[in-house]
Steps between C-alpha positions, in 0.01 A plus 500: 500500500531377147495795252552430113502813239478412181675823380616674181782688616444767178131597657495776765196333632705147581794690668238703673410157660797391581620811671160442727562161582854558643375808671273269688804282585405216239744335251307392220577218301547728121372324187645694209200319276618654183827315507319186637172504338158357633351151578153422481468367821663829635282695309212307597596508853531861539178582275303329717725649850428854381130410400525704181542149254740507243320772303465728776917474535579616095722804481208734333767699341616280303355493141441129481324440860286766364460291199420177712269672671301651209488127312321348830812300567482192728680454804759229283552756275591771696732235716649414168566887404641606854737146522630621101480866602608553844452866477138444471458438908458842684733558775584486752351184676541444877445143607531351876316265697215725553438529098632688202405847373591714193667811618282734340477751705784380722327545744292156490804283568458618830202298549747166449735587762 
């Protein structure tokens, strides 16, 4: 199977994760997507694999997806903030053949696996 984290190795959420997917015997492909930064066809794939959208995948602890949120923001201008803002795209995200989910609780990446 196909496993891709996109990780930030600073969150104890993300290594969380990671420490579950090699104790099911999986070796993830690990997208460090602060240090590569966001597409929007990524983006848009994996908003619509988790079935949240794009607005449903902001970081809500961050002070401007709170901001985007609160102005009514469309979905181009939240995929604009989270490609110039990496930070703003909650973590971690679990993404393999069977669809992507937001690991939030962990426990839902389960259900991809």
């Amino acid at each position: 199977m196909t496993v891709t984290l996109y990780h930030n190795p600073k969150c104890s959420t993300s290594r969380k994760a990671l420490e579950l997917l090699q104790d099911k015997g999986l070796s993830p492909q690990v997208i460090e997507y602060l240090k590569t930064g966001w597409d929007a066809a990524t983006l848009d794939r994996l908003a619509a694999s988790t079935g949240k959208g794009l607005g449903g995948m902001l970081r809500m602890r961050e002070e401007e997806a709170k901001a985007l949120v609160a102005a009514g923001a469309s979905d181009d201008e939240i995929r604009a903030a989270m490609i110039a803002n990496p930070v703003l795209v909650e973590r971690p995200i679990v993404e393999t053949a069977k669809g992507a989910r937001v690991g939030r609780p962990l426990e839902t990446v389960l259900e991809v696996l």
